[in-house]
N, C-alpha and C positions, 0 to 999 in steps of 0.2 A: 853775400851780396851777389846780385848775378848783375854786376855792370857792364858784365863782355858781351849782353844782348844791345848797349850801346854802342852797336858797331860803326856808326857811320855820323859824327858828331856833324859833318859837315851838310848834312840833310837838318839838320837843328837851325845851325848857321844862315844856311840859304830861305829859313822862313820865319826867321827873325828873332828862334826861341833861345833863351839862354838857359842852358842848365846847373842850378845852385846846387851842389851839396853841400848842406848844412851837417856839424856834428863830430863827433869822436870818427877817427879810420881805424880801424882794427888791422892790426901789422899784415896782415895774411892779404890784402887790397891795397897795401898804400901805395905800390909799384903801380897797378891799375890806374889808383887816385890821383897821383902826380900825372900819370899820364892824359887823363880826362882836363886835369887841371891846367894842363900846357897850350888845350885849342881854346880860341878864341870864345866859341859858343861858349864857355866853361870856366865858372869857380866855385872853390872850395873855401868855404867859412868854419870858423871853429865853432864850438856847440854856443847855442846862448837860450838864455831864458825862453819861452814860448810867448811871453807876454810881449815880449822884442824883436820877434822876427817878423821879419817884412814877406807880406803874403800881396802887398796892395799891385804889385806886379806880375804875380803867378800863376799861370794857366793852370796848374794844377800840383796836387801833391805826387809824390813819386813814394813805392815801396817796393825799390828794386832788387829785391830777392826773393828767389824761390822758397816754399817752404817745406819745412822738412819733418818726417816724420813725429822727430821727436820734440816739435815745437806744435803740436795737434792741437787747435782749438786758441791757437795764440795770434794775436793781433795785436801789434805794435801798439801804443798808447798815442804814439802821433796820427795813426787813423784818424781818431776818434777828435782831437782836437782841430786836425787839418779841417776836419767834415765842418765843424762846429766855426768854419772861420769859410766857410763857404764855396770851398775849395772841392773839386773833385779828385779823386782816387784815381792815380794810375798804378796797377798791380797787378804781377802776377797769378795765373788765374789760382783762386783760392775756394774751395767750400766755403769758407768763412766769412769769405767777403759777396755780400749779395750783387749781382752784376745790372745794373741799373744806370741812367743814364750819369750818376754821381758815384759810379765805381767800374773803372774802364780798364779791361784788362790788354795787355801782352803776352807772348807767346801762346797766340790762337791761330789756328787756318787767318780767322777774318784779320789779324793784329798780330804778324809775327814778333816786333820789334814796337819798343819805346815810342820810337819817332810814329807811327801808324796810330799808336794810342792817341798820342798829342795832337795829331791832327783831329780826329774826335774831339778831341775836349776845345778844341781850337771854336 
């Protein structure tokens, strides 16, 4: 997960956006996670069905990780369903993911950071 490109929650805060992470932490994040989880802008839910998550609030989906070689040609399964719930994409820039106005990337010149996405999607 690259959530250390979440540097500055308090730019989140101050424009009213809350950040959910929904889902399993994998031990190698969960220091990160707690810590994400302690600012206000910020909570952490445990996994639940897709038919049960609450999107009616969400400026957008987040898939904040970079990808990595040996995941070539792989797209998370929540893409695809976030897409399908009307939601746009914020991501990592990927070959895989077509960059369009419903897939808005970070860590560009134009979108260094998360928060520059959001506002896009805003």
């Amino acid at each position: 997960m690259d959530l250390l490109k979440i540097s500055n929650l308090d730019n989140f805060h101050s424009m009213g956006f809350k950040l959910r992470l929904i889902g399993p932490v994998e031990n190698n994040v969960s220091k990160i996670v707690n810590k994400i989880a302690s600012h206000p802008s910020a909570e952490v839910k445990p996994p639940c069905d897709f038919k049960n998550l609450q999107t009616d609030d969400c400026l957008a989906g987040l898939l904040p990780y970079k990808h990595h070689p040996a995941h070539k040609g792989y797209m998370p399964n929540k893409a695809i369903r976030l897409l399908s719930r009307g939601l746009p994409l914020i991501s990592f820039p990927s070959e895989y993911l077509h960059r369009g106005p419903y897939i808005l990337q970070y860590g560009t010149k134009e979108t260094p950071n998360i928060y520059d996405a959001a506002l896009q999607a805003k």
